[in-house]
N, C-alpha and C positions, 0 to 999 in steps of 0.2 A: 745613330738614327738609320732607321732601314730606307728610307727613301733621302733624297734630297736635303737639305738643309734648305729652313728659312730666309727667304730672299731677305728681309729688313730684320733679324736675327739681332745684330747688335744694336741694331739705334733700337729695338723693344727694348732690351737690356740695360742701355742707357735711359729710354725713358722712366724704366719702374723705378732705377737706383737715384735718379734726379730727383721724382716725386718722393719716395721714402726719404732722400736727404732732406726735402723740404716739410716733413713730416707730412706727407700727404697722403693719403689711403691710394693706393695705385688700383682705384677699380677699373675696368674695360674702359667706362666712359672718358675719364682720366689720360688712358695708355692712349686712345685712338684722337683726344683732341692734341696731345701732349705731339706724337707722334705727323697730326697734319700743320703744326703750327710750328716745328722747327725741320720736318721733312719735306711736307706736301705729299704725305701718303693716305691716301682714302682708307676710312674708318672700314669700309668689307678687306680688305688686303689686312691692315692689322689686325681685324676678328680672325682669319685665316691662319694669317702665320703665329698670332698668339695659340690659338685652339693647335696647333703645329707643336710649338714649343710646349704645351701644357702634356702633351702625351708624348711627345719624347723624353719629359722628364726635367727638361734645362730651365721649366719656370713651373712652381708649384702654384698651384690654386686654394687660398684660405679664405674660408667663410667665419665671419665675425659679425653679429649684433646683427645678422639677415644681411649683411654687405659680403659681397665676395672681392677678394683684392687676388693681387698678383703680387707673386716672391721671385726676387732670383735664387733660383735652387742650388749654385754654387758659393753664395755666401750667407748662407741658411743652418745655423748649427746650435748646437745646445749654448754657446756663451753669445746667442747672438749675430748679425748677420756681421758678416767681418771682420771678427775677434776671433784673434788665434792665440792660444795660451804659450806662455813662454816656451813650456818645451816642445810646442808645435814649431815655433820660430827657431829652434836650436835644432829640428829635424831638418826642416830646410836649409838651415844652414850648412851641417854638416855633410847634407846627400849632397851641397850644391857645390863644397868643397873638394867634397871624394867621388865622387862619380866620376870617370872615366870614359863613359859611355855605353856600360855594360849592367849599370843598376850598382847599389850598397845592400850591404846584410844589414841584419839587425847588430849583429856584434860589433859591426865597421862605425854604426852610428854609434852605436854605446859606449866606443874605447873613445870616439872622437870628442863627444859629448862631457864625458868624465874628463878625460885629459885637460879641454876648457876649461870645463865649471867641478872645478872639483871640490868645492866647499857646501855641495847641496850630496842634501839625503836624499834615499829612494828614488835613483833618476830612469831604474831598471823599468819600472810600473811607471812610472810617467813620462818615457819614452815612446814603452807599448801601446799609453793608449793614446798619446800624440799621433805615432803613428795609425791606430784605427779609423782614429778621426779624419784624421789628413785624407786615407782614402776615402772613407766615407764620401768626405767634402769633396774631392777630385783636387785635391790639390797637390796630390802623387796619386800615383799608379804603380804597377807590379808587373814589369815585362815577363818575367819569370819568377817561379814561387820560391817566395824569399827575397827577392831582392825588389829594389825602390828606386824608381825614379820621380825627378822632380815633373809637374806635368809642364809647365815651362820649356823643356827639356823635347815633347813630341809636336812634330806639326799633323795633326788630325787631316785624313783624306780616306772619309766615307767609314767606313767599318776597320780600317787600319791604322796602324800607327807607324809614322818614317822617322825614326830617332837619326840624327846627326851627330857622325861622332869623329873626332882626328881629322875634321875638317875637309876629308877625301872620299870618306868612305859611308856609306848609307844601309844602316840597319833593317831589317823589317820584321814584324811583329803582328802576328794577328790578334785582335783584339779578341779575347774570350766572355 
């Protein structure tokens, strides 16, 4: 985000994923009572930091049946919000295995992954597009090209990213 981050950022984020778990249309009117009734935040402050989040990208805006609701944009994906397919869960396991703190290749995931599970077919193509997904989704990143981190892995400050790694030493990485 080019400016600041949203003061109420996560309790938005919890409110939309409360109201979806409770199968409820997360429209503005929803987020902003939802929002004064377990925060005590004034409904202009959540129009603000929502309108915030909606153009920085971290909550997406969908219109349905003339109703506009509100997504959270990091578990927003073609199997659904939340659902990761098996070999999305075996990419993360393996980067979360072998990383070091310097990122995995594709090949490092591949041989770790085969090694495991070696009784499935075509795991080459369903690795690749685990990992697309994955970044898509944000739920790795690519410090350098070709290699994978889990995003678990970076503590976000502003346009950068501070990897932690050998428990002494502090990476840095500019976000591209």
């Amino acid at each position: 985000m080019s400016e600041k981050r949203p003061k109420y950022m996560n309790w938005i984020l919890e409110c939309i994923n409360l109201l979806r778990s409770r199968k409820s249309r997360p429209d503005l009117e929803r987020i902003c009572r939802t929002m004064h009734k377990c925060h005590g935040i004034d409904e202009k402050d959540t129009e603000e930091d929502l309108a915030a989040l909606v153009a920085a990208g971290v909550v997406t805006k969908r219109s349905f049946k003339g109703a506009i609701s509100y997504r959270n944009a990091s578990g927003w994906n073609r199997g659904g919000p939340g659902k990761v397919s098996r070999a999305g869960r075996w990419v993360s396991e393996a980067i979360r295995e072998i990383d070091r703190g310097h990122g995995v290749t594709l090949h490092e995931i591949e041989s770790y992954i085969s090694a495991k599970h070696p009784f499935y077919n075509n795991l080459k193509a369903r690795i690749k597009i685990a990992l697309k997904d994955d970044l898509e989704s944000g739920r790795i990143w690519s410090p350098v090209e070709g290699r994978y981190r889990l995003l678990e892995a970076a503590e976000e400050v502003g346009e950068s990213l501070f990897i932690k790694y050998n428990s002494a030493k502090v990476r840095y990485f500019q976000r591209k």
